[in-house]
PDB file of N, CA, C, O and CB in Angstrom:
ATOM      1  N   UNK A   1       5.497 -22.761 -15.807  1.00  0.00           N
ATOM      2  CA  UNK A   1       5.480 -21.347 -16.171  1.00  0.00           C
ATOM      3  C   UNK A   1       4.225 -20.656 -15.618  1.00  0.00           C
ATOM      4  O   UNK A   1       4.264 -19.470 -15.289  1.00  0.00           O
ATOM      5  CB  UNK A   1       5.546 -21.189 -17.704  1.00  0.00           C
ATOM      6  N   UNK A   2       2.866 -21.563 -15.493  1.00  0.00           N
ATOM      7  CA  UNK A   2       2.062 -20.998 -14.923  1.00  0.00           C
ATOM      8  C   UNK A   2       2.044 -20.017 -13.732  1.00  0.00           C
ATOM      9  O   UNK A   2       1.893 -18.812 -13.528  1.00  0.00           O
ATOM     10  CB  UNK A   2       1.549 -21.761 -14.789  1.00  0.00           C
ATOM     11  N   UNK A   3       2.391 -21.725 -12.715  1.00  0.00           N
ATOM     12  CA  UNK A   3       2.821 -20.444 -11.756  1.00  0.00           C
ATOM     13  C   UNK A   3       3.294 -19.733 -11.147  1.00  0.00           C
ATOM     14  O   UNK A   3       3.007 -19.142 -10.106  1.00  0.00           O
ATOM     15  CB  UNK A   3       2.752 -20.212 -11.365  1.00  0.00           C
ATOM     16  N   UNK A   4       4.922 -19.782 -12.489  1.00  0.00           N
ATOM     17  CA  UNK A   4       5.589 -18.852 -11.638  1.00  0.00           C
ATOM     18  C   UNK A   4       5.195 -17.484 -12.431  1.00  0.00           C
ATOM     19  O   UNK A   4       5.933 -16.500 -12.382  1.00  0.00           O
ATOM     20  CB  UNK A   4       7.289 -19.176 -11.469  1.00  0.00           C
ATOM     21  N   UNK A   5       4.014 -17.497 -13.142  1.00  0.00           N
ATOM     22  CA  UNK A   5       3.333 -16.102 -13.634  1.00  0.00           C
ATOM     23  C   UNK A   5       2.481 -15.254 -12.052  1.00  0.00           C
ATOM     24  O   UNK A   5       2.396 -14.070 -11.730  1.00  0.00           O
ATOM     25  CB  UNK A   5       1.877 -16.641 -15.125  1.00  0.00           C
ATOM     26  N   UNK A   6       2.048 -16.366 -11.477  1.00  0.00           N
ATOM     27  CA  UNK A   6       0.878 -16.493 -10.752  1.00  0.00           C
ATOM     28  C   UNK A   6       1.085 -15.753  -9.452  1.00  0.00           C
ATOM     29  O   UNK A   6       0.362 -15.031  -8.764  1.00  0.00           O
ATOM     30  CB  UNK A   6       0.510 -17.938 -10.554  1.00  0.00           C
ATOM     31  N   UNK A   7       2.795 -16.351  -9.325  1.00  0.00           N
ATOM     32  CA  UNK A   7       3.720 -15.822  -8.072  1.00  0.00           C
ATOM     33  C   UNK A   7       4.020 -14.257  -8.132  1.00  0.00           C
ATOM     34  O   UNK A   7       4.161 -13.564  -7.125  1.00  0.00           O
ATOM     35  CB  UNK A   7       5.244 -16.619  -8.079  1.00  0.00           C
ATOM     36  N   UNK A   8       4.124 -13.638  -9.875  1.00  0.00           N
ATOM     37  CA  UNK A   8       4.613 -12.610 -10.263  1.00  0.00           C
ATOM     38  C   UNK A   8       3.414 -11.775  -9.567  1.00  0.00           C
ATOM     39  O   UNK A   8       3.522 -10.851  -8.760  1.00  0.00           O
ATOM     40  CB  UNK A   8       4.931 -12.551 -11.817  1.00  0.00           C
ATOM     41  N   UNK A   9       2.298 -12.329 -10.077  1.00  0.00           N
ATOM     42  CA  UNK A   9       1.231 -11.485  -9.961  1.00  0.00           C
ATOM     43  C   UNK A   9       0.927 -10.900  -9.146  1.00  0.00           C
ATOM     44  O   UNK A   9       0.638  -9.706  -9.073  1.00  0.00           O
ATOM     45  CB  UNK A   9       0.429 -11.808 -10.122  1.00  0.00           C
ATOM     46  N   UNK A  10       0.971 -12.176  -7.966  1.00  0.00           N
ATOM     47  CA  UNK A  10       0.229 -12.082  -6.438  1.00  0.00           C
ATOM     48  C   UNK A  10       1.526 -10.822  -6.203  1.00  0.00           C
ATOM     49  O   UNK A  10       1.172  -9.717  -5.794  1.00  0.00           O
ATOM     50  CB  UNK A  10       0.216 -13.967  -5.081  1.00  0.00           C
ATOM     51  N   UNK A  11       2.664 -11.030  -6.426  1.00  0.00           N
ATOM     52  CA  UNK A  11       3.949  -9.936  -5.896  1.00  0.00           C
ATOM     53  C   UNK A  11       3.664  -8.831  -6.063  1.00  0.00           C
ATOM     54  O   UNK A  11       3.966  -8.025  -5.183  1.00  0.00           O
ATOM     55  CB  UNK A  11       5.280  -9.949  -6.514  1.00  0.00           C
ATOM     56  N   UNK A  12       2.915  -8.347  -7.359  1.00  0.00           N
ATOM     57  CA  UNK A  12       2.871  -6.995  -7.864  1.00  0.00           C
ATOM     58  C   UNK A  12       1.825  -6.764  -7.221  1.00  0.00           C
ATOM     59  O   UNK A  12       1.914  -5.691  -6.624  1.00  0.00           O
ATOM     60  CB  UNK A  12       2.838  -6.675  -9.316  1.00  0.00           C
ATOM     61  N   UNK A  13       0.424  -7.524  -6.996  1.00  0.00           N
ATOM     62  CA  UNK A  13      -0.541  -6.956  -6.297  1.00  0.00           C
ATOM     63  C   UNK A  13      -0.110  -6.891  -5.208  1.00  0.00           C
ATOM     64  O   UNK A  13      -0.753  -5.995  -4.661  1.00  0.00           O
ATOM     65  CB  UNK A  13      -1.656  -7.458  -6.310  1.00  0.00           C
ATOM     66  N   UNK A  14       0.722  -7.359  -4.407  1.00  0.00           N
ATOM     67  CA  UNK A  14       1.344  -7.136  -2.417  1.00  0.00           C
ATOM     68  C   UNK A  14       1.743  -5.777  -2.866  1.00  0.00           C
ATOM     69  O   UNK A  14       0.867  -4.918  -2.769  1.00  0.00           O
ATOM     70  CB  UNK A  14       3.116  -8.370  -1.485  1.00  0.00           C
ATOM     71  N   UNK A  15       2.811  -5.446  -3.304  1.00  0.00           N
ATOM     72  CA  UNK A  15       3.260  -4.101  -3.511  1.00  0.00           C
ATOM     73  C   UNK A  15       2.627  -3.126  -3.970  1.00  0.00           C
ATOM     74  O   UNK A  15       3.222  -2.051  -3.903  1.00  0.00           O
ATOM     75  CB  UNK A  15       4.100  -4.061  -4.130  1.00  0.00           C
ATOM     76  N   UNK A  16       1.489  -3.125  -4.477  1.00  0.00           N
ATOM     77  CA  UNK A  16       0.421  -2.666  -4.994  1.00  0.00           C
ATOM     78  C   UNK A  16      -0.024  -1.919  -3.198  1.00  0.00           C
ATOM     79  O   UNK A  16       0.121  -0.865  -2.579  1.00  0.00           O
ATOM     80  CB  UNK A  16      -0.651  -4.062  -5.913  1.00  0.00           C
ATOM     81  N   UNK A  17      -0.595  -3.244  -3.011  1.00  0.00           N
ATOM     82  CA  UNK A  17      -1.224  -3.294  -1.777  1.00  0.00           C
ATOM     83  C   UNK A  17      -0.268  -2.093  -0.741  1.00  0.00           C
ATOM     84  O   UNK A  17      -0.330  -0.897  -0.457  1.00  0.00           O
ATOM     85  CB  UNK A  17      -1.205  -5.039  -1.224  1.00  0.00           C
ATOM     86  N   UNK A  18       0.339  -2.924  -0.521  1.00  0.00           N
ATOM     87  CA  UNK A  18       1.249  -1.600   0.528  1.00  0.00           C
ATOM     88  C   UNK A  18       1.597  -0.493   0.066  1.00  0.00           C
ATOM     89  O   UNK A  18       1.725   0.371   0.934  1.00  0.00           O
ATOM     90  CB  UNK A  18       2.611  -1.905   1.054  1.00  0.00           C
ATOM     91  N   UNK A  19       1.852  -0.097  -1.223  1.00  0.00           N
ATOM     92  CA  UNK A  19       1.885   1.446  -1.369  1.00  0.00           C
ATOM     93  C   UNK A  19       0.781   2.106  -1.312  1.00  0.00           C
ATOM     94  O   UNK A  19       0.793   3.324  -1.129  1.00  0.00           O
ATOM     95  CB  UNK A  19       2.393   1.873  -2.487  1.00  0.00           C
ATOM     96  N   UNK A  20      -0.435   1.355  -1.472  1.00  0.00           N
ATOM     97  CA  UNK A  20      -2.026   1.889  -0.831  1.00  0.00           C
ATOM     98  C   UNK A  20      -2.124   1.816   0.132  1.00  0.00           C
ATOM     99  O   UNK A  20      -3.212   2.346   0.356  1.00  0.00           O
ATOM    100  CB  UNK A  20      -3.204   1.377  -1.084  1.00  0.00           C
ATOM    101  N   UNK A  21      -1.558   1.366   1.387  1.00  0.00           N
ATOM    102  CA  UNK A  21      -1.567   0.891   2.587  1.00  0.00           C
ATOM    103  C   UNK A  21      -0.509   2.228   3.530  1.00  0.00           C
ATOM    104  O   UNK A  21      -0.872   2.758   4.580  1.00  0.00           O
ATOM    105  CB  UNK A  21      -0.948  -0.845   2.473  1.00  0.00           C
ATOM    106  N   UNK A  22       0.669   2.489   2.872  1.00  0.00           N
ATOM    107  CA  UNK A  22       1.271   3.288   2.999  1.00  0.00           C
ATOM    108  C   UNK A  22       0.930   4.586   2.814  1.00  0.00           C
ATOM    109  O   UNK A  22       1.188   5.347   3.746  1.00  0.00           O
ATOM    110  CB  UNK A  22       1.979   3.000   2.558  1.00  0.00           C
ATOM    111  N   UNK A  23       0.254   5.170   1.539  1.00  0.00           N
ATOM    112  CA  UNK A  23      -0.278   6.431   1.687  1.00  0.00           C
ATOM    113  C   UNK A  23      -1.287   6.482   2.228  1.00  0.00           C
ATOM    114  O   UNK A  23      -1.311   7.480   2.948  1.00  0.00           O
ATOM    115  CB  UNK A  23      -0.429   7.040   0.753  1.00  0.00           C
ATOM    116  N   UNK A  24      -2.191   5.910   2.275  1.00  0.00           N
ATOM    117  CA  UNK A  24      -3.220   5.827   3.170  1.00  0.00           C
ATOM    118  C   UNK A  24      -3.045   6.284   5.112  1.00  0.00           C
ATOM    119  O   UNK A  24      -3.791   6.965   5.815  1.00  0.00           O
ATOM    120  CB  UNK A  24      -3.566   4.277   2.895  1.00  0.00           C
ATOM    121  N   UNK A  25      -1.711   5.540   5.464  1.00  0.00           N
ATOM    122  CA  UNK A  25      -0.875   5.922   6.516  1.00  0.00           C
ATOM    123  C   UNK A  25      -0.633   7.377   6.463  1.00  0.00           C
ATOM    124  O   UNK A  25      -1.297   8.036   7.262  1.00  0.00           O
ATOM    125  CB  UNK A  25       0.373   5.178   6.486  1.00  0.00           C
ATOM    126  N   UNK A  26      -0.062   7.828   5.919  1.00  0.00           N
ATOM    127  CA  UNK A  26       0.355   9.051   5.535  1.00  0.00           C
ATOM    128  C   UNK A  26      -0.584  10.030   5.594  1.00  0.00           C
ATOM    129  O   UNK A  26      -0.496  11.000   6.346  1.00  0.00           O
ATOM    130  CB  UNK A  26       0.840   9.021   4.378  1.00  0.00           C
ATOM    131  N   UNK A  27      -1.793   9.759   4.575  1.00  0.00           N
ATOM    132  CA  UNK A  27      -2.815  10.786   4.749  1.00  0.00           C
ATOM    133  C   UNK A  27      -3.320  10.391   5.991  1.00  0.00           C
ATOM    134  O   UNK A  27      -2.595  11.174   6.605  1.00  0.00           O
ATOM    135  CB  UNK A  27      -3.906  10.896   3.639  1.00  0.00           C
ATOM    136  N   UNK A  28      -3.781   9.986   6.642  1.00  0.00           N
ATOM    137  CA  UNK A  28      -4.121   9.694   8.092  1.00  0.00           C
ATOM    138  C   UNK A  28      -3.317  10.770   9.423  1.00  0.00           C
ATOM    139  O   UNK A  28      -3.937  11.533  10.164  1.00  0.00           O
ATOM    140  CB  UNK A  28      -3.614   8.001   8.273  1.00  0.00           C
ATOM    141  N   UNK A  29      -1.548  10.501   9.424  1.00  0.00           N
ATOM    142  CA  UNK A  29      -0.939  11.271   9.938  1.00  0.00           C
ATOM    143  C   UNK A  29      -0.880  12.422   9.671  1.00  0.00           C
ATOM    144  O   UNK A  29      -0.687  13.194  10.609  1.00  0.00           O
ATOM    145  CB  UNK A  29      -0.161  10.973   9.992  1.00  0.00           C
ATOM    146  N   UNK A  30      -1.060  13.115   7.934  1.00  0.00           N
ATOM    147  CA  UNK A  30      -1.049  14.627   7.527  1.00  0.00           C
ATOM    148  C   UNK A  30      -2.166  14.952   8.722  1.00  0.00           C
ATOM    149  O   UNK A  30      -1.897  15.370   9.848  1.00  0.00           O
ATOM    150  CB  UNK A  30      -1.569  15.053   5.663  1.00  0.00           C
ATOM    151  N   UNK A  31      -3.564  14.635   8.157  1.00  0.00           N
ATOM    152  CA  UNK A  31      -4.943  14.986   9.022  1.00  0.00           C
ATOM    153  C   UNK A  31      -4.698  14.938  10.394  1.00  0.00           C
ATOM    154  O   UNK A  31      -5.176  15.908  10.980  1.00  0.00           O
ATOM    155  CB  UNK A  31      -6.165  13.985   8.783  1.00  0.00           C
ATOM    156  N   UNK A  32      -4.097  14.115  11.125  1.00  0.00           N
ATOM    157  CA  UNK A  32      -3.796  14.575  12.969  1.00  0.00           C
ATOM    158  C   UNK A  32      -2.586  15.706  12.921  1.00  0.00           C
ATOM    159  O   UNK A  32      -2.920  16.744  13.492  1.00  0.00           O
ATOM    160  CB  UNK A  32      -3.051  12.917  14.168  1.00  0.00           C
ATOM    161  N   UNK A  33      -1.878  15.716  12.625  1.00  0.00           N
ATOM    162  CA  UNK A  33      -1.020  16.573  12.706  1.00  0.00           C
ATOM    163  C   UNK A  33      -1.294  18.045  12.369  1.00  0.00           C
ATOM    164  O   UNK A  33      -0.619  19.003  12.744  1.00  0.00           O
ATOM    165  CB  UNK A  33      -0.146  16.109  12.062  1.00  0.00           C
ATOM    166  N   UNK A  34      -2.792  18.080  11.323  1.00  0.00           N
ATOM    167  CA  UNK A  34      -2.999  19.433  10.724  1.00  0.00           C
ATOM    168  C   UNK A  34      -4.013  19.470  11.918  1.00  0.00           C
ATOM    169  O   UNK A  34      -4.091  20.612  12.369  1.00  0.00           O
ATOM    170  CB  UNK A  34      -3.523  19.683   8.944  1.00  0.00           C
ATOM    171  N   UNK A  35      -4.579  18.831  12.377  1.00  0.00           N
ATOM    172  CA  UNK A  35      -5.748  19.479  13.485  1.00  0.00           C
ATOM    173  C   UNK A  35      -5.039  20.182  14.607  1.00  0.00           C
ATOM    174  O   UNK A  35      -3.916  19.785  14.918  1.00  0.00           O
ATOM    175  CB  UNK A  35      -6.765  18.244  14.254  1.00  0.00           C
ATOM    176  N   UNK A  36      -5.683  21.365  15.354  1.00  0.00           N
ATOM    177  CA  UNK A  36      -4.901  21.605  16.419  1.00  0.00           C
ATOM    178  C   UNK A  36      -5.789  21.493  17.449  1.00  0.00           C
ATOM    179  O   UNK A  36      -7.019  21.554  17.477  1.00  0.00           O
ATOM    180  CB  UNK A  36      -4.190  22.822  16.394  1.00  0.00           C
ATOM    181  N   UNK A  37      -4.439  21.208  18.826  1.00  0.00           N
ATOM    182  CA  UNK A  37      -4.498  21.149  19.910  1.00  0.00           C
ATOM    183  C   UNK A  37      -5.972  20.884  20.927  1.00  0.00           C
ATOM    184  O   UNK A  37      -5.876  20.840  22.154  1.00  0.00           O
ATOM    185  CB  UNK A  37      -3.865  22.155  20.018  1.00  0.00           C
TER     186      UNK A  37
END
């Protein structure tokens, strides 16, 4: 049971991870796209 707690965890922190990873993307592209030419 341990570690399939352990497995849960690490999962939620990955997805964690990439939706910080993802907006982070995002705000990156807003900022080039708002600069001009």
């Amino acid at each position: 049971m341990g570690s399939r707690f352990k497995i849960l965890k690490m999962h939620s922190w990955t997805t964690a991870n990439i939706k910080a990873w993802a907006w982070m993307m995002a705000s990156m592209i807003a900022i080039c796209n708002r600069e001009p030419d």
